[in-house]
HTML snippet that shows the backbone in 3Dmol.js (N, CA, C, O; Angstrom):
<script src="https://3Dmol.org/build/3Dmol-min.js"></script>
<div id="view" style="width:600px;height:400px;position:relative"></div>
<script>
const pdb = `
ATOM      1  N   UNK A   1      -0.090  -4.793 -12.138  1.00  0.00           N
ATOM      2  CA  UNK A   1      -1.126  -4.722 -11.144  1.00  0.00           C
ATOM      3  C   UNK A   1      -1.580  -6.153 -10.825  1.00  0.00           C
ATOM      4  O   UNK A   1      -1.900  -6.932 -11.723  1.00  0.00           O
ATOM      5  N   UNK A   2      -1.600  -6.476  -9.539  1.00  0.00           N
ATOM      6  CA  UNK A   2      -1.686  -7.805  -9.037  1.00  0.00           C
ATOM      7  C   UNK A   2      -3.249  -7.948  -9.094  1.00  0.00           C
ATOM      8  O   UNK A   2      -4.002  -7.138  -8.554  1.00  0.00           O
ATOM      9  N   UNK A   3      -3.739  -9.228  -9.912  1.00  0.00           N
ATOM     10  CA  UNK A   3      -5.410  -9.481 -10.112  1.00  0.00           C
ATOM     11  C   UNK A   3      -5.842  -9.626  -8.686  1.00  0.00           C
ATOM     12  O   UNK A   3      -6.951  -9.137  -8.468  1.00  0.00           O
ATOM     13  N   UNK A   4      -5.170 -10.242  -7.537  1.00  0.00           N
ATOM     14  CA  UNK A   4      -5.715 -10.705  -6.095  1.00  0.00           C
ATOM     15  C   UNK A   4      -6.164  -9.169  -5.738  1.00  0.00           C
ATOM     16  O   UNK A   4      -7.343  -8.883  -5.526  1.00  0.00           O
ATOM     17  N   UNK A   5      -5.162  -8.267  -5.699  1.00  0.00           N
ATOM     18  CA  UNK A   5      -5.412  -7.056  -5.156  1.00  0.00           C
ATOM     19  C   UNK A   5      -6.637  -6.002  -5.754  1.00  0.00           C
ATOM     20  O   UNK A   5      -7.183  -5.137  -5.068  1.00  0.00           O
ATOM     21  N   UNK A   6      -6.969  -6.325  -7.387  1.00  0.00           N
ATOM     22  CA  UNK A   6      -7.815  -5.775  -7.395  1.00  0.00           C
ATOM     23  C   UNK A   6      -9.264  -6.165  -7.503  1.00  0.00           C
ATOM     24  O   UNK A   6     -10.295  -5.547  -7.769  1.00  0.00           O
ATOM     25  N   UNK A   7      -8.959  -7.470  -7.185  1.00  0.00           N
ATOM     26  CA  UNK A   7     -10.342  -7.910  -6.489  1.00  0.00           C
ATOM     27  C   UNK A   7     -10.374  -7.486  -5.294  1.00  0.00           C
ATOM     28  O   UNK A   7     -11.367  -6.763  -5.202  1.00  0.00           O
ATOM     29  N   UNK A   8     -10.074  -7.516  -4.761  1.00  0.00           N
ATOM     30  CA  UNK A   8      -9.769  -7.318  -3.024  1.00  0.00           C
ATOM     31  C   UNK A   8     -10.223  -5.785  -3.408  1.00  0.00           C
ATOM     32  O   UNK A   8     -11.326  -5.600  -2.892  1.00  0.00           O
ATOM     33  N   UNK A   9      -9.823  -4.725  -4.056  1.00  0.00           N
ATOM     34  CA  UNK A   9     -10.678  -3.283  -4.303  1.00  0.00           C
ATOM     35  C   UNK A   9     -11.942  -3.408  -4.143  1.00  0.00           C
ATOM     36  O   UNK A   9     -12.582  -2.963  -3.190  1.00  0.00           O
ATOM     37  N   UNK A  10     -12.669  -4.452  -5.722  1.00  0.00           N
ATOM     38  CA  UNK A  10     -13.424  -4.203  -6.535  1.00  0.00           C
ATOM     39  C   UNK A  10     -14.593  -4.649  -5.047  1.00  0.00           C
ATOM     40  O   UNK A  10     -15.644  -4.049  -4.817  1.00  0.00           O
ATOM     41  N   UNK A  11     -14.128  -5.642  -4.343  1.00  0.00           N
ATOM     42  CA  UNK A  11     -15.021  -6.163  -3.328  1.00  0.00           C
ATOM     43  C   UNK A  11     -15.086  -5.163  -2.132  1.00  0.00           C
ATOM     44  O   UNK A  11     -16.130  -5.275  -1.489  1.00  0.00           O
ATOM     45  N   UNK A  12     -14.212  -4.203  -1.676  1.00  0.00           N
ATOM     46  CA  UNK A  12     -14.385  -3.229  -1.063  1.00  0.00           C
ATOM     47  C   UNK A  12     -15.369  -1.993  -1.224  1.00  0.00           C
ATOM     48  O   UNK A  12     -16.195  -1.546  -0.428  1.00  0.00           O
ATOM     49  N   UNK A  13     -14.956  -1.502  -2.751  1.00  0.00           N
ATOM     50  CA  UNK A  13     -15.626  -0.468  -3.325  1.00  0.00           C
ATOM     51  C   UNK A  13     -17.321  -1.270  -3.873  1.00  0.00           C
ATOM     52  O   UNK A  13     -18.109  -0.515  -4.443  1.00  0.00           O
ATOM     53  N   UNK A  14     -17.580  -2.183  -3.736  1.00  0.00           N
ATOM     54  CA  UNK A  14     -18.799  -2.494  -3.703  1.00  0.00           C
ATOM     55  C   UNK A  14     -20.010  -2.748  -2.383  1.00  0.00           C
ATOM     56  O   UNK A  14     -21.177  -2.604  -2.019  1.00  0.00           O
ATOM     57  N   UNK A  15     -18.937  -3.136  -2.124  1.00  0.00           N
ATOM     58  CA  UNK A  15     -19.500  -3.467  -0.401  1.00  0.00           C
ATOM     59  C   UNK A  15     -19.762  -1.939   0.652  1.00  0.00           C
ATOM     60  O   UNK A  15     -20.771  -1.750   1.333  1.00  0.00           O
ATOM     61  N   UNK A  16     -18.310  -0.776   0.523  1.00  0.00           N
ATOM     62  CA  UNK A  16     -18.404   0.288   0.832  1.00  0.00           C
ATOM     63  C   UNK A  16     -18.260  -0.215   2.695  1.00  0.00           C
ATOM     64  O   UNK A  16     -18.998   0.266   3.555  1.00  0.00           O
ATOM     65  N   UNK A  17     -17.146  -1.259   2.990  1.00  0.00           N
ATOM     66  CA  UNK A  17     -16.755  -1.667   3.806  1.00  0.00           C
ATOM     67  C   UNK A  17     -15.736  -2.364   3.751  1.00  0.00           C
ATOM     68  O   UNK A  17     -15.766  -3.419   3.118  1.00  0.00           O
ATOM     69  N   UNK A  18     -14.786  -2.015   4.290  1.00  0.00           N
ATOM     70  CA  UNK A  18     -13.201  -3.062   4.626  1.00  0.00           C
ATOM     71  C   UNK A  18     -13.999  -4.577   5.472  1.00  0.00           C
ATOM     72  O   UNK A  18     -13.839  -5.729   5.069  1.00  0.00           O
ATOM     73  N   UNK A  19     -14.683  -4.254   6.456  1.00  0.00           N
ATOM     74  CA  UNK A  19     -15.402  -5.535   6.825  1.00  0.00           C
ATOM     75  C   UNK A  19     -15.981  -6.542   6.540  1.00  0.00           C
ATOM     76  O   UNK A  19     -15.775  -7.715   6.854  1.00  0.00           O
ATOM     77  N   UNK A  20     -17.191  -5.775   5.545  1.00  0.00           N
ATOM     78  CA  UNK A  20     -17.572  -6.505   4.724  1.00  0.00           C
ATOM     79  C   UNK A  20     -17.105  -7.181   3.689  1.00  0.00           C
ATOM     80  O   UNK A  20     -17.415  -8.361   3.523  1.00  0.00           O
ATOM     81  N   UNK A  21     -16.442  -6.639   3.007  1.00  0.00           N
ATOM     82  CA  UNK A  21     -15.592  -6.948   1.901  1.00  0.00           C
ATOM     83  C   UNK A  21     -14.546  -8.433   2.388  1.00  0.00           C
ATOM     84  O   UNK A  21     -14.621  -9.451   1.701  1.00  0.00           O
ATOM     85  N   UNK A  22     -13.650  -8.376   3.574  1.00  0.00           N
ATOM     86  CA  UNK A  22     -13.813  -9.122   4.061  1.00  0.00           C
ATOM     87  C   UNK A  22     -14.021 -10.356   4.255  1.00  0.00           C
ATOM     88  O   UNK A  22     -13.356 -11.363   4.015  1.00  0.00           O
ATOM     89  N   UNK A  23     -15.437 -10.098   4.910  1.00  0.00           N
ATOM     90  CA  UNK A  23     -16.260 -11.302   5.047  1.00  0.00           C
ATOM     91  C   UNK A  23     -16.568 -12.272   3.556  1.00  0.00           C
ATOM     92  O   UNK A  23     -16.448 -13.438   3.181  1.00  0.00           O
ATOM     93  N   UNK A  24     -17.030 -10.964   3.032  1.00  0.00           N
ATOM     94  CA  UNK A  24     -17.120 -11.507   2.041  1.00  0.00           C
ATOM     95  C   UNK A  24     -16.188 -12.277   0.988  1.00  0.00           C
ATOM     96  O   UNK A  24     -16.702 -12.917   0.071  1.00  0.00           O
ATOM     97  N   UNK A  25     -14.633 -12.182   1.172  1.00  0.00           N
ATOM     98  CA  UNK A  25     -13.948 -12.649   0.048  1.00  0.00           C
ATOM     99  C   UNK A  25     -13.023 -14.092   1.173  1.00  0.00           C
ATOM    100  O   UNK A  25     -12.195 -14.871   0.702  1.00  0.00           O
ATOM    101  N   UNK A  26     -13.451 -14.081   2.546  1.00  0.00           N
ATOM    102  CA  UNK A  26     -12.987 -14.939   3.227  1.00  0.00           C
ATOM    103  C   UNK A  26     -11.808 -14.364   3.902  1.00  0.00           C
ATOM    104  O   UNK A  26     -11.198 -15.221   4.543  1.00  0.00           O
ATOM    105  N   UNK A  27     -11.386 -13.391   3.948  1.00  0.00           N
ATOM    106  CA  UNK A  27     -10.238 -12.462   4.783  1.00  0.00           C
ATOM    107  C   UNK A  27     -10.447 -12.458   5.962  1.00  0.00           C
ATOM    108  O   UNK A  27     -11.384 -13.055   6.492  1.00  0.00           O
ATOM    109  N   UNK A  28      -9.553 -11.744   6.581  1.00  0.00           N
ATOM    110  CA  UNK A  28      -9.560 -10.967   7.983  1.00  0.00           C
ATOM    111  C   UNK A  28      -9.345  -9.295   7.360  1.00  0.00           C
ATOM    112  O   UNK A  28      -8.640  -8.899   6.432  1.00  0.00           O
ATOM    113  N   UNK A  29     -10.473  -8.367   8.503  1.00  0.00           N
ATOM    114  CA  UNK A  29     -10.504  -6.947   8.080  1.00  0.00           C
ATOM    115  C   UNK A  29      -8.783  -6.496   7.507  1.00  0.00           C
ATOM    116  O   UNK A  29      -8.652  -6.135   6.337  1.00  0.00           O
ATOM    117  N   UNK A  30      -7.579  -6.560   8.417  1.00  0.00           N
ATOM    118  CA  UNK A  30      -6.538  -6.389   8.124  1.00  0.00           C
ATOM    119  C   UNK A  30      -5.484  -6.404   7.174  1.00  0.00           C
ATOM    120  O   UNK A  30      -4.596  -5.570   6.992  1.00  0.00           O
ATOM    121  N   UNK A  31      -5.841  -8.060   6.280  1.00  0.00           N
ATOM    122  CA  UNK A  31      -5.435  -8.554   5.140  1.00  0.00           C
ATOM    123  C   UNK A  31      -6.039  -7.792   3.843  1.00  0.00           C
ATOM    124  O   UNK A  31      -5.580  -7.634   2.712  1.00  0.00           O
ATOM    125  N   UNK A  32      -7.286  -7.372   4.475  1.00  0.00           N
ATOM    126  CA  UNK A  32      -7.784  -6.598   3.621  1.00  0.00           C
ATOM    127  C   UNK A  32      -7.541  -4.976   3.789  1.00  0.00           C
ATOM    128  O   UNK A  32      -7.990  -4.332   2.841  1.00  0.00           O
ATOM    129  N   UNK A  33      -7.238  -4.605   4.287  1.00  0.00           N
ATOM    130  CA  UNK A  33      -6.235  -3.106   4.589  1.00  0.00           C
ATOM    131  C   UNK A  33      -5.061  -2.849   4.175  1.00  0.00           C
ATOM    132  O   UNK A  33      -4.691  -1.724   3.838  1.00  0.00           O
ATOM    133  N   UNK A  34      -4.227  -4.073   4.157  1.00  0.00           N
ATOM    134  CA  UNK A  34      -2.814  -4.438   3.711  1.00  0.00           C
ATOM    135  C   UNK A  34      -3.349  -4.876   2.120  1.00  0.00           C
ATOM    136  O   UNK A  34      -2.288  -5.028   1.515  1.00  0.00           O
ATOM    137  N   UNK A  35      -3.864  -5.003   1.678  1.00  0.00           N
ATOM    138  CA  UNK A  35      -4.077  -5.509   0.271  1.00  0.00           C
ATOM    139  C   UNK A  35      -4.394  -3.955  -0.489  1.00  0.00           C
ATOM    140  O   UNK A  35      -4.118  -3.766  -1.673  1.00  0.00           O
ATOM    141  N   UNK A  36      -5.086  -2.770   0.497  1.00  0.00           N
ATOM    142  CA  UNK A  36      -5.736  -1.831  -0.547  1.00  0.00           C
ATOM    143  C   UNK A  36      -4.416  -1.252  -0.249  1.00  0.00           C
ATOM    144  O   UNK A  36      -4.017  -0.660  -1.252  1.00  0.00           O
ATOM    145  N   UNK A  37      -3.536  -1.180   0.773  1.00  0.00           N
ATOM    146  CA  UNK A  37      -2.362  -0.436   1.087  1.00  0.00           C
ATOM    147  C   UNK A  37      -1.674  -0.833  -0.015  1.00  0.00           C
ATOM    148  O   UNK A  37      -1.502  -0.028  -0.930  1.00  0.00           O
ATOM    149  N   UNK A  38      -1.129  -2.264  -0.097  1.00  0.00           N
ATOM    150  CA  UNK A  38      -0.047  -2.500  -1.809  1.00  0.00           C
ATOM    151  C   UNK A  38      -0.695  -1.927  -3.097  1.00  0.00           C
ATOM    152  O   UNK A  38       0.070  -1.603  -4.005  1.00  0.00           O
ATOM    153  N   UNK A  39      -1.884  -1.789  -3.245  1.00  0.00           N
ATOM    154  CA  UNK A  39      -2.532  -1.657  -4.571  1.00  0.00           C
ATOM    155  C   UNK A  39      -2.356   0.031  -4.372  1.00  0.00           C
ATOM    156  O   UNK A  39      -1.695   0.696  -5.169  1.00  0.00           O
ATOM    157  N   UNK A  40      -2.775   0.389  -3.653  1.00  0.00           N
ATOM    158  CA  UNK A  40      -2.805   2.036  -3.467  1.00  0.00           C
ATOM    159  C   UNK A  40      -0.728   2.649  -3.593  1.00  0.00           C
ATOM    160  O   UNK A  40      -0.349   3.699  -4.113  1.00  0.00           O
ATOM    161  N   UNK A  41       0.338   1.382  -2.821  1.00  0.00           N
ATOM    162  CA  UNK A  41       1.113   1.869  -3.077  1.00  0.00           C
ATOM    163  C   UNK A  41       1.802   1.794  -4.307  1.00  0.00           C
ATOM    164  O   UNK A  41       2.798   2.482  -4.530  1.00  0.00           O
ATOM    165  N   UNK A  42       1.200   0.789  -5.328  1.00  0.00           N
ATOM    166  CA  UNK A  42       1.988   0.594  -6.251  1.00  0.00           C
ATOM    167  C   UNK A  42       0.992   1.115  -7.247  1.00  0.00           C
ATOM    168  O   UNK A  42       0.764   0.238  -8.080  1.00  0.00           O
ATOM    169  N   UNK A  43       0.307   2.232  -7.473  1.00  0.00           N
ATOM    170  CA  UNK A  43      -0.146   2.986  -8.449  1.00  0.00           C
ATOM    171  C   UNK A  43       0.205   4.193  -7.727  1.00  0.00           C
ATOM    172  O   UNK A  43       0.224   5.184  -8.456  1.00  0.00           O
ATOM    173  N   UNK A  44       0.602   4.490  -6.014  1.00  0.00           N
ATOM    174  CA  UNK A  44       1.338   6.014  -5.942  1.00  0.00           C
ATOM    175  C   UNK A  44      -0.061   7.066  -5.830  1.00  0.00           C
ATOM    176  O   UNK A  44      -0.321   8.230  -6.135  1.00  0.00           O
ATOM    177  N   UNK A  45      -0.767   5.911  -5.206  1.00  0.00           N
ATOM    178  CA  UNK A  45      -2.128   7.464  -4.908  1.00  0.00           C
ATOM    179  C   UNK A  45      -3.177   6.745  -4.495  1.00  0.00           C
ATOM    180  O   UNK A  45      -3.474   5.591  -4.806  1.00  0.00           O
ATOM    181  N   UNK A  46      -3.832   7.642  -3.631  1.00  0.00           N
ATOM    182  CA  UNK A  46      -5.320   6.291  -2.805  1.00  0.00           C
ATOM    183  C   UNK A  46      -6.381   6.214  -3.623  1.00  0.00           C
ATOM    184  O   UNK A  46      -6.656   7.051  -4.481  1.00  0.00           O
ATOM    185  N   UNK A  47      -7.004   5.209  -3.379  1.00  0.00           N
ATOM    186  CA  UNK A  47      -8.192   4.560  -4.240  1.00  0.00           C
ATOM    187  C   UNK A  47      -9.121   4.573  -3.489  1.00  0.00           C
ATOM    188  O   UNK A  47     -10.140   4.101  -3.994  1.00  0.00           O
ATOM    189  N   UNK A  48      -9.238   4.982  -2.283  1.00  0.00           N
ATOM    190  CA  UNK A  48     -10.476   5.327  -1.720  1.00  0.00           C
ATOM    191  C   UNK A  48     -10.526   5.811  -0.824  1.00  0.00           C
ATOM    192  O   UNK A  48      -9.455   5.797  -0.217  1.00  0.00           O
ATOM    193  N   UNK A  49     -11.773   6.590  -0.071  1.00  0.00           N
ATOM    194  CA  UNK A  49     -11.804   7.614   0.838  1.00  0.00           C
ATOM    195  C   UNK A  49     -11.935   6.238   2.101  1.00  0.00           C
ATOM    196  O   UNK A  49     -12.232   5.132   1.652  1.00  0.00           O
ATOM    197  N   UNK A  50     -11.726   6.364   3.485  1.00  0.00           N
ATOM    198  CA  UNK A  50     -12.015   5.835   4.366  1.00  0.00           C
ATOM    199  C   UNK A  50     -13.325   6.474   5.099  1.00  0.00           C
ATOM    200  O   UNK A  50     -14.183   5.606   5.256  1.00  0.00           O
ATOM    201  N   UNK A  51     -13.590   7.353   5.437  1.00  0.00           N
ATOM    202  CA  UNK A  51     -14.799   7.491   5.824  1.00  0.00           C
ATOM    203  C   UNK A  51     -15.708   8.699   5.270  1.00  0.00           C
ATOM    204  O   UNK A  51     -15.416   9.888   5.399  1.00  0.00           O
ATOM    205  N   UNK A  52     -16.675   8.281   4.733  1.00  0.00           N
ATOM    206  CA  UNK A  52     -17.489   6.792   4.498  1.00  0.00           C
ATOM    207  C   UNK A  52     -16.342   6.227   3.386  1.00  0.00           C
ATOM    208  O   UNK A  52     -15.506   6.869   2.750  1.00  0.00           O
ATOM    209  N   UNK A  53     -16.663   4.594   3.403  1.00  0.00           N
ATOM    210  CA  UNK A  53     -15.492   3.838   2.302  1.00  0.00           C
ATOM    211  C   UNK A  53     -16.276   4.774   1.511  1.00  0.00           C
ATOM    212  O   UNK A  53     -17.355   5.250   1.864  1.00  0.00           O
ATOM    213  N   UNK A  54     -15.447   5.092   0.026  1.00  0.00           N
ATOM    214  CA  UNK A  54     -15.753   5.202  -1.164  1.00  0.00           C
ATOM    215  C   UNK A  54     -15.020   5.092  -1.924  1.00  0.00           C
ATOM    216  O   UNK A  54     -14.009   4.804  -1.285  1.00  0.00           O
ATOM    217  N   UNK A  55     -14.694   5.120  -3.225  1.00  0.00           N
ATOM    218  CA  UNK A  55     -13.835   5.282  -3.778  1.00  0.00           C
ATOM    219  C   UNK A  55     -13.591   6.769  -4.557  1.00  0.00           C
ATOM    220  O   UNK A  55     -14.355   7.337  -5.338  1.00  0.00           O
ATOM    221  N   UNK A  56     -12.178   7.226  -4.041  1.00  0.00           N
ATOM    222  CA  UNK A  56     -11.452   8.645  -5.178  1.00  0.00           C
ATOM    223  C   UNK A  56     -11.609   8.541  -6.282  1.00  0.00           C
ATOM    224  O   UNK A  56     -11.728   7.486  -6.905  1.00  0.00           O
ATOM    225  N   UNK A  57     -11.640   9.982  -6.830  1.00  0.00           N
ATOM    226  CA  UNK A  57     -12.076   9.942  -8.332  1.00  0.00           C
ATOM    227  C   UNK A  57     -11.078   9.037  -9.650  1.00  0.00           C
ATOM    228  O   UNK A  57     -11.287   8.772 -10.834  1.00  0.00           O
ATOM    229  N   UNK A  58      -9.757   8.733  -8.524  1.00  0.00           N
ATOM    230  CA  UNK A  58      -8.567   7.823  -9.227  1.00  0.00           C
ATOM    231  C   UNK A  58      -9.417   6.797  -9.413  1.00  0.00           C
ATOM    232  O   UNK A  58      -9.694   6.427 -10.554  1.00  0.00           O
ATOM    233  N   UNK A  59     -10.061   6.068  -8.053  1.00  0.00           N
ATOM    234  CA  UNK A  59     -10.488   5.330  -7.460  1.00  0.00           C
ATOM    235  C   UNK A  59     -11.743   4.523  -8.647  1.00  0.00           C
ATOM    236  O   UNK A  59     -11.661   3.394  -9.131  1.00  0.00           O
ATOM    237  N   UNK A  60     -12.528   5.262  -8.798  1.00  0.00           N
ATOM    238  CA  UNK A  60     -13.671   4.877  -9.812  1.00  0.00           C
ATOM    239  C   UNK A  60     -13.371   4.711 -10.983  1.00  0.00           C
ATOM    240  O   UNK A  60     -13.973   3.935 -11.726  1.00  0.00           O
ATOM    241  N   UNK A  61     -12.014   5.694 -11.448  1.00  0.00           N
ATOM    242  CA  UNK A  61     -11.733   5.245 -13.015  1.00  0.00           C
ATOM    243  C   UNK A  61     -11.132   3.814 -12.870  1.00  0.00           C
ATOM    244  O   UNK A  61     -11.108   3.022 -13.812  1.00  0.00           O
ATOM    245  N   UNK A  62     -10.608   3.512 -11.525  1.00  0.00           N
ATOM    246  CA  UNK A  62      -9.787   2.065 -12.005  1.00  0.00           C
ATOM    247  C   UNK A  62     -11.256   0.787 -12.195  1.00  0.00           C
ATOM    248  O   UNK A  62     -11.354  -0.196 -12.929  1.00  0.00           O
ATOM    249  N   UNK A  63     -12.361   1.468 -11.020  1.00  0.00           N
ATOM    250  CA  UNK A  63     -12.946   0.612 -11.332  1.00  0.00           C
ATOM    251  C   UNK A  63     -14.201   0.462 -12.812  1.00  0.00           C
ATOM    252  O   UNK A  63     -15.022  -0.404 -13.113  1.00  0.00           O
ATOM    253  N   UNK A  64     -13.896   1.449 -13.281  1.00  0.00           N
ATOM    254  CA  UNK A  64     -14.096   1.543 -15.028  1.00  0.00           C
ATOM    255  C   UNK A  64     -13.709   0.250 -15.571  1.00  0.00           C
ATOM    256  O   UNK A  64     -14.499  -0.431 -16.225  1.00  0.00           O
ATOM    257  N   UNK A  65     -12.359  -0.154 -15.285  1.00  0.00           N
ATOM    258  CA  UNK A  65     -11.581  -1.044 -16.109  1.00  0.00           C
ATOM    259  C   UNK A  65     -11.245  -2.607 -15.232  1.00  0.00           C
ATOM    260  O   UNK A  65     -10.841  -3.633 -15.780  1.00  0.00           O
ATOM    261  N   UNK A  66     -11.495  -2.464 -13.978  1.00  0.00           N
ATOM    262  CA  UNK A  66     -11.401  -3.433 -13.013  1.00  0.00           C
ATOM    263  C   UNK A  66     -12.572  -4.799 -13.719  1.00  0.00           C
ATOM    264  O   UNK A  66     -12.292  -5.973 -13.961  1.00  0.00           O
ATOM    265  N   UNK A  67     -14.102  -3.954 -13.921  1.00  0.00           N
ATOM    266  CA  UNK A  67     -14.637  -5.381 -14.253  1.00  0.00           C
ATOM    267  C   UNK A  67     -13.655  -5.980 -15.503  1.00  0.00           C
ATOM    268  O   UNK A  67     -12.789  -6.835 -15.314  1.00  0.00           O
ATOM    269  N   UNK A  68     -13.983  -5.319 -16.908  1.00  0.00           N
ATOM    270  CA  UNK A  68     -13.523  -5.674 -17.870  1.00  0.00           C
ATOM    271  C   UNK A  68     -12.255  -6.621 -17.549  1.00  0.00           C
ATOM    272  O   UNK A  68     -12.175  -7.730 -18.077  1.00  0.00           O
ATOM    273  N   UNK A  69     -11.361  -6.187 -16.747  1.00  0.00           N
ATOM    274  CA  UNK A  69      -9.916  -6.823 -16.802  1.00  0.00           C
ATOM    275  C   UNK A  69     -10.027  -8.484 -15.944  1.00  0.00           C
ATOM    276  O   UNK A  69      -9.470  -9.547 -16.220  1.00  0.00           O
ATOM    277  N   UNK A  70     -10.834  -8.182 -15.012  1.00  0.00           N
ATOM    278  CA  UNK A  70     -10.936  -9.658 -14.081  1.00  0.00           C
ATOM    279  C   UNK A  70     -11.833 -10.705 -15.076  1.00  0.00           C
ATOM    280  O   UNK A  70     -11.729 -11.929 -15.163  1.00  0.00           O
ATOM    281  N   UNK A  71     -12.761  -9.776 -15.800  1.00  0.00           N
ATOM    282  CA  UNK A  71     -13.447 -10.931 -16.579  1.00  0.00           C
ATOM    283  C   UNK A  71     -12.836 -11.190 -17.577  1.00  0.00           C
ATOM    284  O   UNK A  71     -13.569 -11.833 -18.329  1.00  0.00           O
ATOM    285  N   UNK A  72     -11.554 -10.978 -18.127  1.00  0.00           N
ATOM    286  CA  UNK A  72     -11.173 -11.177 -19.218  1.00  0.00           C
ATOM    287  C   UNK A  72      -9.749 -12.109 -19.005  1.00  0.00           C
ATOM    288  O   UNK A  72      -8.991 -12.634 -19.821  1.00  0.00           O
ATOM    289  N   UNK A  73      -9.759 -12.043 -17.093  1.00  0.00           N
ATOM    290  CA  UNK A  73      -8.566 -13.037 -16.864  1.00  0.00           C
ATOM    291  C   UNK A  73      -9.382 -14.142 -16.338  1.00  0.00           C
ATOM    292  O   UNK A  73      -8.777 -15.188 -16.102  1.00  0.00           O
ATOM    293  N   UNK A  74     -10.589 -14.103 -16.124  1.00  0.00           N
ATOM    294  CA  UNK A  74     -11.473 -15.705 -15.815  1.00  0.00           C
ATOM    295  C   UNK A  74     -11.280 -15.968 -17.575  1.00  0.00           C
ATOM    296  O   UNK A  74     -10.911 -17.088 -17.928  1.00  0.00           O
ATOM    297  N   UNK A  75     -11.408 -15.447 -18.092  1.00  0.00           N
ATOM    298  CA  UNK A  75     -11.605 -15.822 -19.374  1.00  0.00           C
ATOM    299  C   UNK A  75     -10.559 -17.039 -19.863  1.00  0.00           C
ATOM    300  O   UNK A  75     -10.773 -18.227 -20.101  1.00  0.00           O
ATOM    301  N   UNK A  76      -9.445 -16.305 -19.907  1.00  0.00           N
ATOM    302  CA  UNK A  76      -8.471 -16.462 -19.992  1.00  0.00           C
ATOM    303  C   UNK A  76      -8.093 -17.762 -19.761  1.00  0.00           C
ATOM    304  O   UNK A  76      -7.626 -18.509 -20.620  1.00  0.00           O
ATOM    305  N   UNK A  77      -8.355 -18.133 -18.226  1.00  0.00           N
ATOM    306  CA  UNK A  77      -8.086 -19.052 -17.341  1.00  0.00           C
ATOM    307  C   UNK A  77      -9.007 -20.003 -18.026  1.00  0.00           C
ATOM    308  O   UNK A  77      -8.417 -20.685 -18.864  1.00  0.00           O
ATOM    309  N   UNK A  78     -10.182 -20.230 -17.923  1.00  0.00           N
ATOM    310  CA  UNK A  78     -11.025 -20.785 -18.695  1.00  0.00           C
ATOM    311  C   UNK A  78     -10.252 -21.369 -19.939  1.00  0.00           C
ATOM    312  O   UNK A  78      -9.878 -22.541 -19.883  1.00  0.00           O
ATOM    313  N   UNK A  79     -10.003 -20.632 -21.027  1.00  0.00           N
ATOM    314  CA  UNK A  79      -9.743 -20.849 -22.214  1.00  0.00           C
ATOM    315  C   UNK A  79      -8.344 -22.243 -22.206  1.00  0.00           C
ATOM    316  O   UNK A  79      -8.141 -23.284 -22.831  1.00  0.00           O
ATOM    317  N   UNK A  80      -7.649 -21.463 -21.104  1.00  0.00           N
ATOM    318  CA  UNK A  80      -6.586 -22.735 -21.003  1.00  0.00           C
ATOM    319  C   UNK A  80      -6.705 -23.874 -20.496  1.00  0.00           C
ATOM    320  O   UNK A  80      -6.219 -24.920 -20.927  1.00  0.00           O
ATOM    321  N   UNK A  81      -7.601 -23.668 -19.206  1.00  0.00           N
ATOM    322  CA  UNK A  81      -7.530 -25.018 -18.596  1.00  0.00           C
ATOM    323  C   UNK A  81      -8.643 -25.774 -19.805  1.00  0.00           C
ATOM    324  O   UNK A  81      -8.506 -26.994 -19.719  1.00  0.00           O
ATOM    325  N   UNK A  82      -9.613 -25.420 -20.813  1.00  0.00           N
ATOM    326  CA  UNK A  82     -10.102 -26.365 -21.428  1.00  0.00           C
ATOM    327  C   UNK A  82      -9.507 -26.619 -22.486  1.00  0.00           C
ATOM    328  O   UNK A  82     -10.259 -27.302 -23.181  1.00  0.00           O
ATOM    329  N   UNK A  83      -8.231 -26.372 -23.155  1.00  0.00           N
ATOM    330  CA  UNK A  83      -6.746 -26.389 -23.915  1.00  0.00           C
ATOM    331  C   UNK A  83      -6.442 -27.724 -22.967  1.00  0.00           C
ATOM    332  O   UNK A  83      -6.561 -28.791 -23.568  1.00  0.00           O
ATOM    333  N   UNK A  84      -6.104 -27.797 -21.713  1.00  0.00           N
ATOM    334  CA  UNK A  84      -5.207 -28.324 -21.414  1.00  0.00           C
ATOM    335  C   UNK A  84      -6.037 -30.117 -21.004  1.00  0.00           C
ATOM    336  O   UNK A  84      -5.534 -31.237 -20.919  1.00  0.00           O
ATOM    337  N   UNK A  85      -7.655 -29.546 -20.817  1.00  0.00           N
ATOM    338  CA  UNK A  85      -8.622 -31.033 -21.035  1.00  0.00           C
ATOM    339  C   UNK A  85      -8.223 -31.645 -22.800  1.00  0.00           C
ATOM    340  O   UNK A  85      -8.258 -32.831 -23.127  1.00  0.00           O
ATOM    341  N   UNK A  86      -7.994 -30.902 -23.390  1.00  0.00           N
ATOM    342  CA  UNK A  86      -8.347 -31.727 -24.652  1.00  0.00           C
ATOM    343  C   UNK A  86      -7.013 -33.058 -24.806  1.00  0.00           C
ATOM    344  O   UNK A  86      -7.050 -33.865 -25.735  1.00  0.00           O
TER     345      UNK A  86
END
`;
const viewer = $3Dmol.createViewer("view");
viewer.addModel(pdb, "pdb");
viewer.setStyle({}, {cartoon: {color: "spectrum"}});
viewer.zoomTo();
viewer.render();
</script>
């Protein structure tokens, strides 16, 4: 599961707008349609309702695990690049 893409969710399903979401992550609405389209095709089932946005009941369990996993790849990232200061 690609981390870009499920930010690109996690900022949708919070916002409860492809637009917003968007705006918000510096996209165009589209890039962001095409991003929930790969993530939705490569788990083989939709992650959220389109109107109103929400997210499917698939949809909410991923984002169960979505924070945990992004904060644990800032982490991550973190941990190395101050490995790679020393």
């Amino acid at each position: 599961m690609d981390p870009h893409l499920l930010r690109t969710f996690v900022a949708v399903a919070e916002a409860g707008s492809f637009s917003a979401a968007a705006e918000r992550l510096g996209y165009t609405q589209s890039a962001v349609s095409q991003q929930i389209a790969a993530l939705e095709a490569d788990l083989g089932l939709p992650l959220l309702r389109r109107r109103p946005v929400e997210p499917t009941e698939a949809g909410a369990r991923l984002l169960e695990h979505a924070g945990p996993l992004l904060l644990r790849l800032r982490a991550a990232r973190a941990d190395v690049l101050r490995t790679a200061a020393l």
